[in-house]
C-alpha positions as CSV (number, residue, x, y, z in Angstrom):
1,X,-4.5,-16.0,-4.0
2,X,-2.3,-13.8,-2.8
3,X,-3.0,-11.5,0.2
4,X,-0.5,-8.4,0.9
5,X,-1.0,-5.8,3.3
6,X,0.5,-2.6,3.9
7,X,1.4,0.2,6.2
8,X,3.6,3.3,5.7
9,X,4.4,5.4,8.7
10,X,5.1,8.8,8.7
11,X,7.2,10.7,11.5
12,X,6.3,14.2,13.3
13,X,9.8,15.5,12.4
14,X,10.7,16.6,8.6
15,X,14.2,14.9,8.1
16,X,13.4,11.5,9.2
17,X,13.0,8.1,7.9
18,X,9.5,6.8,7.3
19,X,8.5,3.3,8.4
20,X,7.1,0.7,5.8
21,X,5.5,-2.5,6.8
22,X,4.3,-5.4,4.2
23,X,3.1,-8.9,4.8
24,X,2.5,-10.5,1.9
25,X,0.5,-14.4,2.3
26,X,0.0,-16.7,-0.1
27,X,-3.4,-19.0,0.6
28,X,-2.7,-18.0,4.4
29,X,1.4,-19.1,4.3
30,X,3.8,-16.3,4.6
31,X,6.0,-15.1,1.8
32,X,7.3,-11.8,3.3
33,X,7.1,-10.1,6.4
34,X,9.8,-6.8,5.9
35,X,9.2,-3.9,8.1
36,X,11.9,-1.3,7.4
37,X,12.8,2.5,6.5
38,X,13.3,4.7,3.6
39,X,14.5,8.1,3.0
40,X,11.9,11.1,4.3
41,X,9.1,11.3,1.8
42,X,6.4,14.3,2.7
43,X,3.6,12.3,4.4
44,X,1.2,13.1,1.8
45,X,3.0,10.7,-0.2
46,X,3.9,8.1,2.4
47,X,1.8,5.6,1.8
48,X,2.0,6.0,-2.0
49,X,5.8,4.9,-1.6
50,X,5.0,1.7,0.5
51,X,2.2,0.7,-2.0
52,X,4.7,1.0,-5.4
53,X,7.2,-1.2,-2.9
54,X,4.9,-3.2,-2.5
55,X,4.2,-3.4,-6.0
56,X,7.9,-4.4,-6.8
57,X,8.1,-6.8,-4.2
58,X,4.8,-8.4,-6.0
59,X,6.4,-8.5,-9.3
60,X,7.0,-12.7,-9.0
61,X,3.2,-12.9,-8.8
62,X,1.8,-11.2,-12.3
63,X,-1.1,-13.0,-13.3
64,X,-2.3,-14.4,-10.2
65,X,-5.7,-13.1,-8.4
66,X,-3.3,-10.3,-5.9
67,X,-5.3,-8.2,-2.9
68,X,-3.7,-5.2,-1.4
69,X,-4.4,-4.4,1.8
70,X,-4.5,-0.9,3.3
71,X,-5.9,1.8,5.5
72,X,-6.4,4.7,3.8
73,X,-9.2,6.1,2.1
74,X,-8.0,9.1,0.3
75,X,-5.3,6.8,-0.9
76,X,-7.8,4.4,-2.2
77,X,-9.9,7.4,-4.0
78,X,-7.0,8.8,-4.9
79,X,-6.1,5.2,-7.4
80,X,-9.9,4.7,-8.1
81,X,-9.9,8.5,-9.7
82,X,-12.7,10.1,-7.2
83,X,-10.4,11.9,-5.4
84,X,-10.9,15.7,-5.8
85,X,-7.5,16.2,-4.2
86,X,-4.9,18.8,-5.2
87,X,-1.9,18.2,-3.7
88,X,0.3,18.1,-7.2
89,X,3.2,15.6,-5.0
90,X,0.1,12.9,-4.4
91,X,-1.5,13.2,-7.7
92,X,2.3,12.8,-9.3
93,X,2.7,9.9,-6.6
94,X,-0.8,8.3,-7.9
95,X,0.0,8.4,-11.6
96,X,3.1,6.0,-11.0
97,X,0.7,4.1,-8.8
98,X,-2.1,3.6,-11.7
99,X,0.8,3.3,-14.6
100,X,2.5,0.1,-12.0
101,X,-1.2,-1.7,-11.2
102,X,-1.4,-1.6,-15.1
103,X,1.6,-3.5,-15.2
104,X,-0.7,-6.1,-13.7
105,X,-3.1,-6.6,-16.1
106,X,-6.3,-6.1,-14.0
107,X,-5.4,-9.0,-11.4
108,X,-4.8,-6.6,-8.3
109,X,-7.6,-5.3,-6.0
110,X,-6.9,-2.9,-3.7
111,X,-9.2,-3.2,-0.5
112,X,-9.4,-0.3,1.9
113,X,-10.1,-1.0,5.0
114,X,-11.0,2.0,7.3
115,X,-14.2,1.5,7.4
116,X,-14.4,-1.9,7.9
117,X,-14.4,-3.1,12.0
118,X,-13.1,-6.8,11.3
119,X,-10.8,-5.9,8.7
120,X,-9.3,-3.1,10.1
121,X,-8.5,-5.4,13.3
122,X,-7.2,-8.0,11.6
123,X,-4.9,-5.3,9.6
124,X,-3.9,-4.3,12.6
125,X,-2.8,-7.0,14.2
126,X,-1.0,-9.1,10.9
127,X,1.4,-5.8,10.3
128,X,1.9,-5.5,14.3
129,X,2.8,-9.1,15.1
């Protein structure tokens, strides 16, 4: 099984590089640990960039069982289709999202979460360490 999580950081200033981090595990060994920047994205697309990264970088591993990590609700509405957002940069963002997990063939979940004590510490800590 393969275990990725994800993180994209946006910055306070409009101009600068936002911050993605992915660890990607493979029955608990690590394949990938890449923390690097990209061109300014708004932030209401931020994490929508580091999940289709992600998503390339996962390519190898179509047709195995694939869990995404993240921390962000509206994102995860957003790809589930229960989002009532508007923002027409997101929802373009999330239509590449949904067309690239059908690439996959049903063998990605993505897990949120922010709601989740345990899970949100232990995303913490694996994209921090």
């Amino acid at each position: 099984m393969i275990t990725a999580y994800i993180v994209g950081i946006t910055t306070y200033y409009e101009g600068e590089d936002i911050e993605i981090k992915i660890n990607i595990f493979k029955d608990e060994e690590s394949l990938l640990k890449q923390s690097y920047f990209k061109q300014y994205r708004k932030p209401a697309v931020v994490e929508h960039v580091a999940l289709l990264d992600t998503l390339k970088r996962l390519e190898p591993y179509k047709g195995e069982e694939i869990t995404i990590v993240i921390n962000n609700p509206s994102l995860y509405e957003q790809i589930r289709g229960t989002s009532t957002l508007k923002n027409e940069e997101a929802l373009k963002m999330t239509k590449e999202v949904n067309k690239k997990l059908k690439e996959f063939e049903n063998s990605i979940t993505i897990k949120d979460v922010s709601n989740d004590k345990d899970g949100l510490k232990q995303w913490k800590e694996i994209l921090e360490g």
